[in-house]
MOPAC internal coordinates of N, CA, C and O (Angstrom, degrees):
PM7 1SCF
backbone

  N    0.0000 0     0.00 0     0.00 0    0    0    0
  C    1.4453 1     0.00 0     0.00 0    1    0    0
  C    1.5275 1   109.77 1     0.00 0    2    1    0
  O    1.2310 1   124.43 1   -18.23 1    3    2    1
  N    1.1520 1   109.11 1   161.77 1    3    2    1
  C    1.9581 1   111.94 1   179.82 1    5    3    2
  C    1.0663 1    80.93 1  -114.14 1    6    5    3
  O    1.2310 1   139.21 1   -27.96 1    7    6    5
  N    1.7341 1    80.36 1   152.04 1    7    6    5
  C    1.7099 1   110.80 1  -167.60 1    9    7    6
  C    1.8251 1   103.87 1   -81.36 1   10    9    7
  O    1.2310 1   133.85 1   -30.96 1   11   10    9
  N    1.5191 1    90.83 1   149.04 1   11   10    9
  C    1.6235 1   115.30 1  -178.37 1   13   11   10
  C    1.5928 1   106.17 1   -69.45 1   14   13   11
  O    1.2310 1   136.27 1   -37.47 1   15   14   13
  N    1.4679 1    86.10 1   142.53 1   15   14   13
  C    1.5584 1   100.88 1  -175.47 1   17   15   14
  C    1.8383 1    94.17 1  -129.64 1   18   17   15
  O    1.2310 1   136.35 1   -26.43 1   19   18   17
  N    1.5778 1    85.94 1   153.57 1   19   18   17
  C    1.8474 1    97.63 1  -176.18 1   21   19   18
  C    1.9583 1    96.65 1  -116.60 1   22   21   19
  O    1.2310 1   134.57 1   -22.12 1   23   22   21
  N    1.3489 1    89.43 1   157.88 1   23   22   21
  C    1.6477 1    93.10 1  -176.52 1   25   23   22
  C    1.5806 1   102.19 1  -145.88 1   26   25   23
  O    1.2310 1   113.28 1   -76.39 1   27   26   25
  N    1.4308 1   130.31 1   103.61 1   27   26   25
  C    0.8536 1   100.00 1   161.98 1   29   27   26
  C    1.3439 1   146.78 1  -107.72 1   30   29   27
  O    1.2310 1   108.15 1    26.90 1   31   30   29
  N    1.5826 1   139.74 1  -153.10 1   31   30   29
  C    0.9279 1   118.18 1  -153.10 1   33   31   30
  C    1.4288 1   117.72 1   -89.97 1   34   33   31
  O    1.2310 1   126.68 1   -37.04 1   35   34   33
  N    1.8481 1   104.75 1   142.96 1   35   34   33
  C    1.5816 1   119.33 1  -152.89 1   37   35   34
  C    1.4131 1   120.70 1    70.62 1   38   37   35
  O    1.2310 1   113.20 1  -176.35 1   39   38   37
  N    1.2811 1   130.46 1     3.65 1   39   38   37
  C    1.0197 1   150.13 1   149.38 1   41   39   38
  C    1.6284 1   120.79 1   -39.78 1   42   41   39
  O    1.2310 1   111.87 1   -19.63 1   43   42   41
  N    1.3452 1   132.92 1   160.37 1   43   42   41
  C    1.4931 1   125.31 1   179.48 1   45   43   42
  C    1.7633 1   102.37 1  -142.91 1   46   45   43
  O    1.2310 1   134.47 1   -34.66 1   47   46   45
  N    1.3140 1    89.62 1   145.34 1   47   46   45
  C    1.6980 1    75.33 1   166.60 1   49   47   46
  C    1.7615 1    87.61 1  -148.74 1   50   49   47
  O    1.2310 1   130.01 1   -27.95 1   51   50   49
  N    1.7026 1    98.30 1   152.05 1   51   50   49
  C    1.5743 1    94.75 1   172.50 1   53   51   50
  C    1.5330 1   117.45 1  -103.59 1   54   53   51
  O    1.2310 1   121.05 1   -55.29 1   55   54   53
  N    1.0187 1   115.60 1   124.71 1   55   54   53
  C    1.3150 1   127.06 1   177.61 1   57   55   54
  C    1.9250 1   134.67 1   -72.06 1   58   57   55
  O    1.2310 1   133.94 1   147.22 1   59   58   57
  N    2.0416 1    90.66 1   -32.78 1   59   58   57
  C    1.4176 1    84.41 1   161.10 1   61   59   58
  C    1.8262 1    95.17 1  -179.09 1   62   61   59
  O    1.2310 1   116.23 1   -25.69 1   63   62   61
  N    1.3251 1   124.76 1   154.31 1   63   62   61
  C    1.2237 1   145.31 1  -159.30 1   65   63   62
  C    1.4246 1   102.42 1  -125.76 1   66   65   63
  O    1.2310 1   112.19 1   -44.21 1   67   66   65
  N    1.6783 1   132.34 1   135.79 1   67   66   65
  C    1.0986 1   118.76 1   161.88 1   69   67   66
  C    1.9423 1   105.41 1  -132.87 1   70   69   67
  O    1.2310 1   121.33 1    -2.30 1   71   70   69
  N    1.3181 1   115.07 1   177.70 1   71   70   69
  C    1.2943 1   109.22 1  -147.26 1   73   71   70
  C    1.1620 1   108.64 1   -72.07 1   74   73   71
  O    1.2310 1   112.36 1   170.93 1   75   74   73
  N    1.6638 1   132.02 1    -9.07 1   75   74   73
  C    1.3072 1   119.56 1  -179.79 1   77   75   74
  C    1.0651 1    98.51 1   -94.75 1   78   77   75
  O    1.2310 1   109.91 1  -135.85 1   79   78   77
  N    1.7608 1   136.54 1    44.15 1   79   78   77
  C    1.5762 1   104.17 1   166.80 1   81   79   78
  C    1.4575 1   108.16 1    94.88 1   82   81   79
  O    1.2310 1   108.59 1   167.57 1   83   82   81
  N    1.4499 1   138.95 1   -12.43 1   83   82   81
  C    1.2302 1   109.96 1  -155.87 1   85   83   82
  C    1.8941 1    98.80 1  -117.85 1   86   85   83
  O    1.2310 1   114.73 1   -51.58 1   87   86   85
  N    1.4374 1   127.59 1   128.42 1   87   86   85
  C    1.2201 1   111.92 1  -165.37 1   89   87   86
  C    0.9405 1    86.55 1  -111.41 1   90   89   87
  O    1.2310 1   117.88 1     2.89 1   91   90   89
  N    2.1233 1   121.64 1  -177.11 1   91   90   89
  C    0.9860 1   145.50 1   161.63 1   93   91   90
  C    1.4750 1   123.85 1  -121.45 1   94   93   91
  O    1.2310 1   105.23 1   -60.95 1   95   94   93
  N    1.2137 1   144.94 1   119.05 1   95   94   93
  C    1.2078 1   125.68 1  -158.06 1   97   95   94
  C    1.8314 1    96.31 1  -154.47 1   98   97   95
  O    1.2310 1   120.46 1   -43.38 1   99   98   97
  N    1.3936 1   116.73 1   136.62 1   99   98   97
  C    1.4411 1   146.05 1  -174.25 1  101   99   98
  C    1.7770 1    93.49 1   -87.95 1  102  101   99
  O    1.2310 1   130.85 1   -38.31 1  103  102  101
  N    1.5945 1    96.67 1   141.69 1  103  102  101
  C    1.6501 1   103.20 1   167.49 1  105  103  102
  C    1.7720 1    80.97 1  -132.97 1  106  105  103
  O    1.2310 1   130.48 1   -33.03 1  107  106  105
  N    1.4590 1    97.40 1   146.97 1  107  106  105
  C    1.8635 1   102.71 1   144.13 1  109  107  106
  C    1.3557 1   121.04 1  -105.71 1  110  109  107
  O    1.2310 1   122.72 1   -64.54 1  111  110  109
  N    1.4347 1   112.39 1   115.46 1  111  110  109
  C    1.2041 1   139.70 1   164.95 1  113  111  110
  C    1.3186 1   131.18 1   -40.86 1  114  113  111
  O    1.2310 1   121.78 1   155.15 1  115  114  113
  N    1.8402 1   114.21 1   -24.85 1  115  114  113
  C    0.9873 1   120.46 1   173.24 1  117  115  114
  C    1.4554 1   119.48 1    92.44 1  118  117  115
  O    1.2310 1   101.69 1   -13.52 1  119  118  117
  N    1.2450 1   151.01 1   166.48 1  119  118  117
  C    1.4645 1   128.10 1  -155.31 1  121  119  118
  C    2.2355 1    88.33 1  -119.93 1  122  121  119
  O    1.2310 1   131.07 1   -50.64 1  123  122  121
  N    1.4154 1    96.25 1   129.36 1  123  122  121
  C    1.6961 1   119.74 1  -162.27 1  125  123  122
  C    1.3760 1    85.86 1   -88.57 1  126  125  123
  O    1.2310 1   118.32 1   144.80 1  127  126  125
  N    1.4390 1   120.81 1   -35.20 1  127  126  125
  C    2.1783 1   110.95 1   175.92 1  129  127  126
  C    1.3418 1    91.31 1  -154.94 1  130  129  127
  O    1.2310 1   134.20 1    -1.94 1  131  130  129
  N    1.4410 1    90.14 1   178.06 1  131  130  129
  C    1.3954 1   104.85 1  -163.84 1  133  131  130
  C    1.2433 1   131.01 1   -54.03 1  134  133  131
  O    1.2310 1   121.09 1   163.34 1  135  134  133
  N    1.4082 1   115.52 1   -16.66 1  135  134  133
  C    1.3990 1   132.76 1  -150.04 1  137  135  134
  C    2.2745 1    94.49 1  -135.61 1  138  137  135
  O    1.2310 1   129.69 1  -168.61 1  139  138  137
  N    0.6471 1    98.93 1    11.39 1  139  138  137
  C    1.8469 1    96.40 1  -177.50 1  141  139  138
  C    1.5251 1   114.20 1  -156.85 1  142  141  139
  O    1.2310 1   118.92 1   -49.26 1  143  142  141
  N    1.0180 1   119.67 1   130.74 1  143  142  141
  C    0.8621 1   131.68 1   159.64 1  145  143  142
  C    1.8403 1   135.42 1  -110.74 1  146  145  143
  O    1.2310 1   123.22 1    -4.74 1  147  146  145
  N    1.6976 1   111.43 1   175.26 1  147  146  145
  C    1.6350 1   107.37 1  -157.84 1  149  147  146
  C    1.7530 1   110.28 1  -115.61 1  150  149  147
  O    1.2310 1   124.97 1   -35.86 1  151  150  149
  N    1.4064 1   108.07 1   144.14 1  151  150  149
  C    1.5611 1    86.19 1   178.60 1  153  151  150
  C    1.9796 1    85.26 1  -145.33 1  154  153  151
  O    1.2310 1   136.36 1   -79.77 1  155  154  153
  N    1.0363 1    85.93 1   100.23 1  155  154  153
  C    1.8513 1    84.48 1   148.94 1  157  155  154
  C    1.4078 1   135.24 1   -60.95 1  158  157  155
  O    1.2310 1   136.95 1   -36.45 1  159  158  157
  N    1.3498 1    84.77 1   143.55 1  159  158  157
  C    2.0944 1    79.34 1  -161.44 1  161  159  158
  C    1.9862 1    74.69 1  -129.91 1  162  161  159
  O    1.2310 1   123.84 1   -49.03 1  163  162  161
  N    1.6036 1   110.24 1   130.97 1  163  162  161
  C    0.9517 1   116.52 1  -179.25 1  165  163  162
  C    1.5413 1   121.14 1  -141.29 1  166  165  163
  O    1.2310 1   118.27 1   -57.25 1  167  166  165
  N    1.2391 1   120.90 1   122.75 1  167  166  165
  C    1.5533 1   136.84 1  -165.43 1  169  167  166
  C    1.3772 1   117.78 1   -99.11 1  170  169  167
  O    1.2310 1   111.46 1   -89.99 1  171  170  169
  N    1.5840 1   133.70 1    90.01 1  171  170  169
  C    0.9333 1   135.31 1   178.96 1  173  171  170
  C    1.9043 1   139.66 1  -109.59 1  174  173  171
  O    1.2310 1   126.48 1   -46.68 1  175  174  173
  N    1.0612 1   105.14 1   133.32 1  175  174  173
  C    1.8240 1    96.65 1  -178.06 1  177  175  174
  C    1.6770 1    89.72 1  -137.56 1  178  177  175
  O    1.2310 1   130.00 1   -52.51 1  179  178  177
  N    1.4188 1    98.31 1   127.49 1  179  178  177
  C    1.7127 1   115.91 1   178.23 1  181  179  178
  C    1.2207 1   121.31 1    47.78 1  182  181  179
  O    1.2310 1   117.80 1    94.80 1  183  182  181
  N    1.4005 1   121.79 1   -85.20 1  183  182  181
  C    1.5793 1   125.20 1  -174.64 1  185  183  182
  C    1.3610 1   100.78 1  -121.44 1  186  185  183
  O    1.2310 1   121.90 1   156.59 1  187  186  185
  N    1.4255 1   113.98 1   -23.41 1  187  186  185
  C    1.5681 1   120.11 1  -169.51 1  189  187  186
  C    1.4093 1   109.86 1  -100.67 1  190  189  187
  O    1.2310 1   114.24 1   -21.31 1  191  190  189
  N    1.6839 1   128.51 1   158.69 1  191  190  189
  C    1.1194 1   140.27 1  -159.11 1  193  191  190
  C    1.5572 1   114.59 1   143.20 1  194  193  191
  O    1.2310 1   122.01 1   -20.82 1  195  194  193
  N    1.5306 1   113.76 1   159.18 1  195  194  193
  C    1.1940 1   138.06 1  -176.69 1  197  195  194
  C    1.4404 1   108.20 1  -138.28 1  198  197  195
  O    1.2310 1   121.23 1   -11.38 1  199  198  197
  N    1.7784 1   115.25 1   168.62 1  199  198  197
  C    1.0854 1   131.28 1  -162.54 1  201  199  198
  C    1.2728 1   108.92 1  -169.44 1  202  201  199
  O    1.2310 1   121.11 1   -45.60 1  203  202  201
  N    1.9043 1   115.48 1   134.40 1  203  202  201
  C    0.9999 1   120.02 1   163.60 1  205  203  202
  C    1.5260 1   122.99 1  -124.07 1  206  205  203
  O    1.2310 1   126.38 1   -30.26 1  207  206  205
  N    1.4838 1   105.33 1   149.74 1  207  206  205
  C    1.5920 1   117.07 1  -158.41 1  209  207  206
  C    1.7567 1    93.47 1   -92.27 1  210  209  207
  O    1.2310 1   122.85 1   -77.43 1  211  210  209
  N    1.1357 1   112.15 1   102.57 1  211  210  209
  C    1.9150 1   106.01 1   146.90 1  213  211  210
  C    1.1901 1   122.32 1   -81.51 1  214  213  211
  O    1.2310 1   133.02 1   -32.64 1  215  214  213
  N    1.2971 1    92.45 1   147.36 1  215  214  213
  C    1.2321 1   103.90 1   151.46 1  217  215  214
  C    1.8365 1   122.41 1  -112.20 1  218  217  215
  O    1.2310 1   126.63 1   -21.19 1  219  218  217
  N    1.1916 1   104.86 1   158.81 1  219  218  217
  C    1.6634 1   109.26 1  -178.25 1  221  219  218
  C    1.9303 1   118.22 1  -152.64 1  222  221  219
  O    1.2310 1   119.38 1   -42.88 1  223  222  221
  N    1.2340 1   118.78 1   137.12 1  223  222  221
  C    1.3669 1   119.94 1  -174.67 1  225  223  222
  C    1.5427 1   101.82 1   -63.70 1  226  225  223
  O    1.2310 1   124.41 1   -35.47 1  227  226  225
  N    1.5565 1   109.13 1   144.53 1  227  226  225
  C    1.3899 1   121.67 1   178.88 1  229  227  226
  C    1.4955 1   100.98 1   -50.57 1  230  229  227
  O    1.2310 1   123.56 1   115.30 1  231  230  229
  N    1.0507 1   110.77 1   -64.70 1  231  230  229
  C    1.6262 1   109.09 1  -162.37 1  233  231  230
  C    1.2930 1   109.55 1   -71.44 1  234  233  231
  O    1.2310 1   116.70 1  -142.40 1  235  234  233
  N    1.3660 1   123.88 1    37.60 1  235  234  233
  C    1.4477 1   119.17 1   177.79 1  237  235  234
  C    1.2912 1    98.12 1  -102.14 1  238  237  235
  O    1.2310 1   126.87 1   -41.06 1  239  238  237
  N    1.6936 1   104.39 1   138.94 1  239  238  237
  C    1.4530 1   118.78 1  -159.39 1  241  239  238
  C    1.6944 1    89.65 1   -88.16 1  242  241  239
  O    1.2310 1   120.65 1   131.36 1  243  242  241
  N    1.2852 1   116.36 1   -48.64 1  243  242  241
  C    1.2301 1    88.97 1  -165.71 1  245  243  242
  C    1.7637 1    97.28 1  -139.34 1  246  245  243
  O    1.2310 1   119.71 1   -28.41 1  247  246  245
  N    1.4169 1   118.16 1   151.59 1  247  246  245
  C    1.5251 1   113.44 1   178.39 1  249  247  246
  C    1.5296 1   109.91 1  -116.42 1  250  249  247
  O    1.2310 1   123.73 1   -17.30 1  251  250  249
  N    1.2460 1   110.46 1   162.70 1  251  250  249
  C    2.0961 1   111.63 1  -174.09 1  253  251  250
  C    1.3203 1    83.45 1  -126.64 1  254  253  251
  O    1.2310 1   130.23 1   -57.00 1  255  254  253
  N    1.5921 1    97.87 1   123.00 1  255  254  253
  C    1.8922 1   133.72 1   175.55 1  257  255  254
  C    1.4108 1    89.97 1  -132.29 1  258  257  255
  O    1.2310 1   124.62 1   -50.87 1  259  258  257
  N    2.0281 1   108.73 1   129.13 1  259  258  257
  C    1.3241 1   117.15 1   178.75 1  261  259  258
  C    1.9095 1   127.43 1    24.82 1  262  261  259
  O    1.2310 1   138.15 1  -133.43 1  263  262  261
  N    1.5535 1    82.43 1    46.57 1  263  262  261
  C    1.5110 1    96.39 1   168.13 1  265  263  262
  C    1.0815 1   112.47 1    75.93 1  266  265  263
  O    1.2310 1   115.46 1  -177.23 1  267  266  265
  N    1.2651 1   126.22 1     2.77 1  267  266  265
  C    1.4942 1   116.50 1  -174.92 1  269  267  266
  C    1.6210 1    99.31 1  -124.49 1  270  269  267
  O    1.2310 1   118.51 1   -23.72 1  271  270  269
  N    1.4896 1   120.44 1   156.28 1  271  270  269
  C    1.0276 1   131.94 1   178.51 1  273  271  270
  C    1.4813 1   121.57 1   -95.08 1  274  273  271
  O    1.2310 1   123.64 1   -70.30 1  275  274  273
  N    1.1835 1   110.63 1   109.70 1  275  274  273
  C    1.8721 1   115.51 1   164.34 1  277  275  274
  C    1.4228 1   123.61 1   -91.31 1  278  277  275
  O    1.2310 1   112.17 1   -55.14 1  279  278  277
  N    1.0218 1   132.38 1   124.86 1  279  278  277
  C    1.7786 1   126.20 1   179.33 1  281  279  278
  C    1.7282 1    95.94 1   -92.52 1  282  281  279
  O    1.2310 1   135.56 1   -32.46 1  283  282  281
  N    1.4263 1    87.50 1   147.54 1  283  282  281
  C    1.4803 1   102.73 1  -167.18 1  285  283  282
  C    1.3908 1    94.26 1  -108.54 1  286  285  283
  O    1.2310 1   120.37 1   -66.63 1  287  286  285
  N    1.3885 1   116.91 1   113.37 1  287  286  285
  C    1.2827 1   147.89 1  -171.32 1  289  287  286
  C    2.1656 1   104.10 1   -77.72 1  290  289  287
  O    1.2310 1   128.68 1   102.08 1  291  290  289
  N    1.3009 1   100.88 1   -77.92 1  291  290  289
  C    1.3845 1    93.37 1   169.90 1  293  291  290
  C    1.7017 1   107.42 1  -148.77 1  294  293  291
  O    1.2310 1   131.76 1   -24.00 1  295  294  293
  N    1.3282 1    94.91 1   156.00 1  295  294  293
  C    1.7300 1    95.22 1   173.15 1  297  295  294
  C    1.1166 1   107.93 1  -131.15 1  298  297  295
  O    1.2310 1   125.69 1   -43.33 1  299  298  297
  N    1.6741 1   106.67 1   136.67 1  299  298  297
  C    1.7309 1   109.25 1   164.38 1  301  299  298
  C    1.8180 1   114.69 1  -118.09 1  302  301  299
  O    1.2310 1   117.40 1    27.13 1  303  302  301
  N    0.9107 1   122.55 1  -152.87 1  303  302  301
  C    1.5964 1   117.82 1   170.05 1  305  303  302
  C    1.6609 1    90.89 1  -105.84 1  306  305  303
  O    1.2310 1   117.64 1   168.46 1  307  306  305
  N    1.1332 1   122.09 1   -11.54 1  307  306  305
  C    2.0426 1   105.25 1   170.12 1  309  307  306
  C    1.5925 1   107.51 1   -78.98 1  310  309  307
  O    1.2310 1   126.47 1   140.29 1  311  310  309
  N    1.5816 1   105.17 1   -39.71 1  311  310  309
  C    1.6120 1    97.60 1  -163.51 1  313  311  310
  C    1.8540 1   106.79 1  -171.02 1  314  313  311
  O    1.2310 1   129.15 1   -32.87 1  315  314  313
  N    1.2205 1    99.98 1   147.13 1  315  314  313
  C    1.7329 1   116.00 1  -175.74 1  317  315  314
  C    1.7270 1   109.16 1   -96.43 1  318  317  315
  O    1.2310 1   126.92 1   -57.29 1  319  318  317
  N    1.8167 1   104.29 1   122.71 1  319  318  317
  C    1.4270 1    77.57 1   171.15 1  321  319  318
  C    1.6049 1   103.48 1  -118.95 1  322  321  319
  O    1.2310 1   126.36 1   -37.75 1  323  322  321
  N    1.1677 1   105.37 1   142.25 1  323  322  321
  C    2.2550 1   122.04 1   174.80 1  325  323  322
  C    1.0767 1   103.97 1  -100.64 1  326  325  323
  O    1.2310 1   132.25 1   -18.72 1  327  326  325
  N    1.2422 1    93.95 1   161.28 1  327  326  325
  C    1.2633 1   133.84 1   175.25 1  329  327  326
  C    1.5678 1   112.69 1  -126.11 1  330  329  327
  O    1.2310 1   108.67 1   -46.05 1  331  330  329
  N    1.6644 1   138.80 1   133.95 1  331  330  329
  C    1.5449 1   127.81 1   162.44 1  333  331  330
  C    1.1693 1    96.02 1   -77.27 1  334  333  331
  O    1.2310 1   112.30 1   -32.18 1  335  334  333
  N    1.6525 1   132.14 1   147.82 1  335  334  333
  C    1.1934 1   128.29 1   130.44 1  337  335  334
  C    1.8662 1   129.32 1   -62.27 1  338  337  335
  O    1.2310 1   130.45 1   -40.99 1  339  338  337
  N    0.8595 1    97.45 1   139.01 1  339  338  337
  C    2.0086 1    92.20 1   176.91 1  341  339  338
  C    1.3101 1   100.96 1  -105.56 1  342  341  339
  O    1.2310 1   120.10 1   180.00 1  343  342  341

């Protein structure tokens, strides 16, 4: 397994770059109620780009971002920590 990474909230992490420039990069949103939490999934090239806000149940073991699977290790309202699956 690859090692767990923590993010917290409003935080960014990039997940993957390809050669024309265009990245992909996760924000945590922070948990909107008690029971769910937020993960921005964000698509960028130069100045331009879009982004979409999930949502996902706390107790979800694991969530699928750009096809790939992360297990969701723990969540608080400061910060989310993943895991990739391989």
């Amino acid at each position: 397994m690859a090692e767990a990474f923590t993010i917290g909230t409003g935080e960014r992490k990039q997940l993957r770059t390809s050669l024309f420039g265009t990245s992909l990069d996760i924000l945590y949103g922070g948990m909107s109620a008690e029971n769910t939490f937020s993960i921005g999934l964000l698509l960028s090239k130069s100045y331009q780009g879009h982004g979409l806000n999930l949502f996902f149940p706390k107790k979800s073991t694991y969530i699928m971002l750009d096809k790939k699977k992360y297990y969701v290790l723990n969540v608080t309202p400061e910060s989310i920590t993943l895991q990739l699956s391989e």
